[in-house]
C-alpha positions as a LaTeX table, in Angstrom:
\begin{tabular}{lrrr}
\hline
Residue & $x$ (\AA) & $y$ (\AA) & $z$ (\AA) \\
\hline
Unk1 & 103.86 & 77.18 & 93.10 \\
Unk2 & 101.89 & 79.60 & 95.17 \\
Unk3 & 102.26 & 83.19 & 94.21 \\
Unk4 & 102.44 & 86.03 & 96.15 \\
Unk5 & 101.23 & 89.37 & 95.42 \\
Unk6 & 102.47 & 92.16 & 97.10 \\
Unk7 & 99.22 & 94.32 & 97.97 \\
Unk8 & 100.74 & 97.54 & 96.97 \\
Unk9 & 100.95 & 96.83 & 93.37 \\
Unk10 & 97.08 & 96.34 & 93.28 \\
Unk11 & 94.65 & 98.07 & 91.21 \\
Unk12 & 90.67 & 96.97 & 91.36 \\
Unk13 & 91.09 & 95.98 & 87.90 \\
Unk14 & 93.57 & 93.61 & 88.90 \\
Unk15 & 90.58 & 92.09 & 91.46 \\
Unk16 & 87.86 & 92.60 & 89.06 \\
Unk17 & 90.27 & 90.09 & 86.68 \\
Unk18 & 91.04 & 87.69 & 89.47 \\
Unk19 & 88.97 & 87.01 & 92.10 \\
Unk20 & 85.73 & 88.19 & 89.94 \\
Unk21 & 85.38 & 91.22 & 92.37 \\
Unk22 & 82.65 & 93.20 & 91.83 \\
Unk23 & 81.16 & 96.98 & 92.43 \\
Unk24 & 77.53 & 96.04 & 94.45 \\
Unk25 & 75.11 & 98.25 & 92.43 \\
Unk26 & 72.16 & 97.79 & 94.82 \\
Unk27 & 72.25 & 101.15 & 96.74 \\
Unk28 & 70.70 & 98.50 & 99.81 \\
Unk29 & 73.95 & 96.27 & 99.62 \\
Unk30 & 75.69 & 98.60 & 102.28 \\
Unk31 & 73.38 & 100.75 & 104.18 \\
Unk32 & 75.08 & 99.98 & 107.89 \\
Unk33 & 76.91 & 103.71 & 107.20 \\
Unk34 & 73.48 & 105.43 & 107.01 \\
Unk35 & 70.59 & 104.09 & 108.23 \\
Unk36 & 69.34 & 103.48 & 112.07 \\
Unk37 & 72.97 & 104.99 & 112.96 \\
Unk38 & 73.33 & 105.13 & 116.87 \\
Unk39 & 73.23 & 108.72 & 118.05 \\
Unk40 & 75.87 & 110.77 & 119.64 \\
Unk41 & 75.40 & 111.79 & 123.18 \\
Unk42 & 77.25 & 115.26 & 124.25 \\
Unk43 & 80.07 & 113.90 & 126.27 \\
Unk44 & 81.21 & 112.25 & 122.67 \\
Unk45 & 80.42 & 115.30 & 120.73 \\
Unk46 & 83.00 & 117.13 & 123.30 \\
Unk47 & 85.56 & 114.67 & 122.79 \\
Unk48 & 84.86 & 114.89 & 118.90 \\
Unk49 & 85.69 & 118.28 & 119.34 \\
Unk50 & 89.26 & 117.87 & 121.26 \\
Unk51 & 90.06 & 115.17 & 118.52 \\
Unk52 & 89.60 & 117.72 & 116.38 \\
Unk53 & 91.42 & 120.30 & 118.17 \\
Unk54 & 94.29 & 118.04 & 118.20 \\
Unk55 & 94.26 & 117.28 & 115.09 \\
Unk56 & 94.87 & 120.67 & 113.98 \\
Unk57 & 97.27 & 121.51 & 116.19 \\
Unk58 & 99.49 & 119.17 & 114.98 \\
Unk59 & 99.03 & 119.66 & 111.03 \\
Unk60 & 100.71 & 122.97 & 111.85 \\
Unk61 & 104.04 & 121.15 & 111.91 \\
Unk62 & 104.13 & 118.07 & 108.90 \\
Unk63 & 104.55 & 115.80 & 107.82 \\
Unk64 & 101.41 & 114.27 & 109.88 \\
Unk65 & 102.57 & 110.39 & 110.34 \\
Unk66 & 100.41 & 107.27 & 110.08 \\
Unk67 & 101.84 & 106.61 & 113.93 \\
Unk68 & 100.43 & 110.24 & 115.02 \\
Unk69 & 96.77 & 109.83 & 112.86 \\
Unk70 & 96.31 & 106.34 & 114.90 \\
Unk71 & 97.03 & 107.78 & 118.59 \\
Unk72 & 95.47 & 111.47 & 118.04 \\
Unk73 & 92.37 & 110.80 & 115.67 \\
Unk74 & 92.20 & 107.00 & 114.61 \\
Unk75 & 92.69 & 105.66 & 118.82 \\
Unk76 & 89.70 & 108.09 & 119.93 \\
Unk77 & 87.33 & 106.94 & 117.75 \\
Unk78 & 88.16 & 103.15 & 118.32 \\
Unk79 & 87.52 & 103.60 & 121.68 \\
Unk80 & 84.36 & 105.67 & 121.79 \\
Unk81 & 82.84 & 103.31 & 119.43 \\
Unk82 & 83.80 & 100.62 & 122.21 \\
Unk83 & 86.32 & 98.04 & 120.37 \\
Unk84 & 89.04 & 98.22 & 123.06 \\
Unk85 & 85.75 & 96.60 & 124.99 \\
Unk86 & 85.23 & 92.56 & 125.29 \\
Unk87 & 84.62 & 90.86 & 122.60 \\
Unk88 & 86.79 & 92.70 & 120.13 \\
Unk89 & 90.30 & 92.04 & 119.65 \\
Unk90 & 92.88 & 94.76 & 117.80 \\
Unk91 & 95.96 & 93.41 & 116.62 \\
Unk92 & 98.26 & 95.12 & 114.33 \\
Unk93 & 99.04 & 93.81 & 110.79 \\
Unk94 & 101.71 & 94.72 & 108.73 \\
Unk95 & 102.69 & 98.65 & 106.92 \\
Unk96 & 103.03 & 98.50 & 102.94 \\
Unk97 & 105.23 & 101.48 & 101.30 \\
Unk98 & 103.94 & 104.01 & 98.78 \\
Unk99 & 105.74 & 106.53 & 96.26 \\
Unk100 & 104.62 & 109.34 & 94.15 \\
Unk101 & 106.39 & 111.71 & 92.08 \\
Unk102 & 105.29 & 115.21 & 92.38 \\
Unk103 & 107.53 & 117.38 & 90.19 \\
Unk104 & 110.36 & 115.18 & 89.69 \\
Unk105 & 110.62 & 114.00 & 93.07 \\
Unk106 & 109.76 & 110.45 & 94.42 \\
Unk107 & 107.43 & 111.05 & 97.84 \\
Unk108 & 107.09 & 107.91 & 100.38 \\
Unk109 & 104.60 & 107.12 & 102.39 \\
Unk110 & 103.24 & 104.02 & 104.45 \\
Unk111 & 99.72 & 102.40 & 104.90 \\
Unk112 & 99.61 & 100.99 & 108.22 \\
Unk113 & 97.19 & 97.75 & 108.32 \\
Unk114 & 94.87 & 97.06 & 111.83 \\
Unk115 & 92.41 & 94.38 & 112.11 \\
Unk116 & 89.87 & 94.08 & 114.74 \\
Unk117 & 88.53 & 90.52 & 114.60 \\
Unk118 & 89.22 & 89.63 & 111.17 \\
Unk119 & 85.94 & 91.29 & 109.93 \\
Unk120 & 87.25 & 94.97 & 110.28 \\
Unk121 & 89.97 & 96.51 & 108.41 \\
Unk122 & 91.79 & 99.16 & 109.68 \\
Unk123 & 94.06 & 101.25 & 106.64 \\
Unk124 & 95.62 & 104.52 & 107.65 \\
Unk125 & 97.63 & 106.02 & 105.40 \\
Unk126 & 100.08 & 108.65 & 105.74 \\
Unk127 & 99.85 & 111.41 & 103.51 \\
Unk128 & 102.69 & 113.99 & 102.56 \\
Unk129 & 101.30 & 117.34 & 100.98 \\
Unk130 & 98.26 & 115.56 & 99.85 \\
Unk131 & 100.18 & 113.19 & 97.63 \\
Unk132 & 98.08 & 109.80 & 98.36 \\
Unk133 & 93.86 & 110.52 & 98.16 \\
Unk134 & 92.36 & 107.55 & 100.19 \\
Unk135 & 91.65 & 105.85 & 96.98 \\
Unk136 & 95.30 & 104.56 & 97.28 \\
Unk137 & 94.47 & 102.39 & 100.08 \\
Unk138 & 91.08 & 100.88 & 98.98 \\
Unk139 & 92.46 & 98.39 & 96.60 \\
Unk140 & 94.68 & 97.24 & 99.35 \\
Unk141 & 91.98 & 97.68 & 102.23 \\
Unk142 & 90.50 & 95.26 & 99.59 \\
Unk143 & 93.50 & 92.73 & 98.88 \\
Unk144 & 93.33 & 91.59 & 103.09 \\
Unk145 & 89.57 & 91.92 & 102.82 \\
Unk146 & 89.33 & 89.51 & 100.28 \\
Unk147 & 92.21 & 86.91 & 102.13 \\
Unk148 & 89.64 & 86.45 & 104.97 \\
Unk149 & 88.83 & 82.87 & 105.00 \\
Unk150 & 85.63 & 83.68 & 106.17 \\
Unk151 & 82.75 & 83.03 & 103.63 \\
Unk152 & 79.56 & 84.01 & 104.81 \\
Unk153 & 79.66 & 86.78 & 107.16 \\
Unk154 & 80.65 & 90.47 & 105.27 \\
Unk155 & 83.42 & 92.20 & 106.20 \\
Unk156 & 84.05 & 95.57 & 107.16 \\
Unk157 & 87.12 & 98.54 & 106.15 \\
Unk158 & 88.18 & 101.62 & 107.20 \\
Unk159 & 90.46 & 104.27 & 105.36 \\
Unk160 & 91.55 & 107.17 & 106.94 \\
Unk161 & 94.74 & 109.29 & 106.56 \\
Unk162 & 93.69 & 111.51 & 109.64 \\
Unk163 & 91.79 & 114.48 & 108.15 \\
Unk164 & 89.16 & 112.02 & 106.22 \\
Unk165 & 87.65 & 108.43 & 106.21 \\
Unk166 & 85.68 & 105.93 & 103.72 \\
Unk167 & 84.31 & 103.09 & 105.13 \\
Unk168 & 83.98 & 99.79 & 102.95 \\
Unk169 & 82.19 & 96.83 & 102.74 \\
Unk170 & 82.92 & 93.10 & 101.45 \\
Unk171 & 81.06 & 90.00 & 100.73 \\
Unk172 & 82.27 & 86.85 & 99.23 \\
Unk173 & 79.18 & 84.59 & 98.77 \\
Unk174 & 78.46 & 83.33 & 95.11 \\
Unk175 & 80.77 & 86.36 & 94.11 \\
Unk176 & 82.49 & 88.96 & 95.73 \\
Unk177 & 80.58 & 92.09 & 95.86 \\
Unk178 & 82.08 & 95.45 & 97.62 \\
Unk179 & 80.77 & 99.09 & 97.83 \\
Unk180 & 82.27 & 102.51 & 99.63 \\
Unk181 & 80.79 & 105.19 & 101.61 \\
Unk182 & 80.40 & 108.73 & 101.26 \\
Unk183 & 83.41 & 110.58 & 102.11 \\
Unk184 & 83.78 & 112.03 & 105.38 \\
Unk185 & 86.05 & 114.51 & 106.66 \\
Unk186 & 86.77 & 116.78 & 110.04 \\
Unk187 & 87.95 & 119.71 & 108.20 \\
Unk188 & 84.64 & 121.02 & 107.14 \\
Unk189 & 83.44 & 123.82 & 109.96 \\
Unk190 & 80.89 & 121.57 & 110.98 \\
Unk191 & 83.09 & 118.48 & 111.30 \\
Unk192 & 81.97 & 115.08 & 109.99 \\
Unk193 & 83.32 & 112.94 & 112.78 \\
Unk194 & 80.25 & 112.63 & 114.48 \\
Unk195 & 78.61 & 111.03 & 111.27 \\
Unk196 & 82.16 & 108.69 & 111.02 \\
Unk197 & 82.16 & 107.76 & 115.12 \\
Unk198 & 77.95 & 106.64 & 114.35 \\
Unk199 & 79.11 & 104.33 & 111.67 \\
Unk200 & 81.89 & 102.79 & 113.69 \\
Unk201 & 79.12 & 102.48 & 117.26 \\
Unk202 & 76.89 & 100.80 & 114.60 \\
Unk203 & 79.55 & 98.31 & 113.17 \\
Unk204 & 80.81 & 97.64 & 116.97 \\
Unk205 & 77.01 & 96.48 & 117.53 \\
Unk206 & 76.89 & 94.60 & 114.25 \\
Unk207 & 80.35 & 92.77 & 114.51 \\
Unk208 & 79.21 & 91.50 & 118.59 \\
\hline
\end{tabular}
């Protein structure tokens, strides 16, 4: 009997025990988020900068939805880095739920699931008075990773709820290896979506 497992209840231990999934410890296993990055003209730098804008404007009045992060900050980026552009394909997936209790009460949130071409994973998750660090969503950025019949080329994630983003990376020959990027985030003065927009341009030219 096949058995499903729903993605939310997944820890890495849980994939280090079953599928043999393990933590790459060669620093050269993922180096497409920081070396020969495209660079970022001005016209994207200025749009970087409305994003940002934006971005604070609307954290003014929370709770900052996954459905808001994807238009304002998330939708931006995509299309800067050029996957709305042949050959890439977006499609949406599916949202998980989330809880946390902070001080006796249970706080919900979602993790909304895109995929652009089955080799990049798209998690944002939606994040109520900082309940849920990213770290919630890389097991399951992970879990659909991992599904991808594909075999020999890696695959790519992204997870972002809005204010920062780690990117991940997955291979499955011989055994499944994955390792994470630095953390990025817009709310520093000088804003790290520049650095985040370079690694997306360079996985657009890596994934055509």
């Amino acid at each position: 009997m096949v058995q499903f497992i729903q993605a939310q209840n997944v820890g890495i231990a849980y994939l280090e025990e079953r599928f043999g999934l393990q933590l790459a410890e060669d620093e050269a296993f993922f180096t497409e988020w920081f070396v020969n990055l495209p660079e970022i003209t001005d016209l994207e730098k200025q749009n970087l900068d409305r994003v940002k804008l934006h971005f604070f404007r609307l954290i003014k009045r929370p709770p900052l939805s996954e459905e808001t992060v994807k238009l304002v900050v998330l939708s931006p980026l995509l299309n800067l880095a050029g996957f709305y552009d042949e050959p890439f394909y977006l499609r949406g997936d599916q949202s998980i739920e989330i809880s946390a209790e902070d001080e006796g009460e249970v706080i919900r949130g979602r993790i909304d699931i895109l995929v652009i071409q089955e080799q990049l994973w798209l998690l944002v998750i939606e994040s109520q008075r900082g309940s849920f660090s990213l770290l919630e969503a890389v097991p399951q950025a992970l879990v659909y990773m991992l599904a991808n019949p594909s075999q020999d080329k890696p695959t790519f994630g992204l997870v972002t709820n809005g204010s920062d983003f780690i990117f991940l990376k997955l291979t499955k020959e011989n055994q499944p290896k994955y390792d994470l990027s630095d953390q990025f985030t817009l709310l520093k003065r000088e804003s790290e979506l520049d650095q985040v927009l370079s690694v997306l341009k360079n996985l657009t030219q890596i994934l055509s």
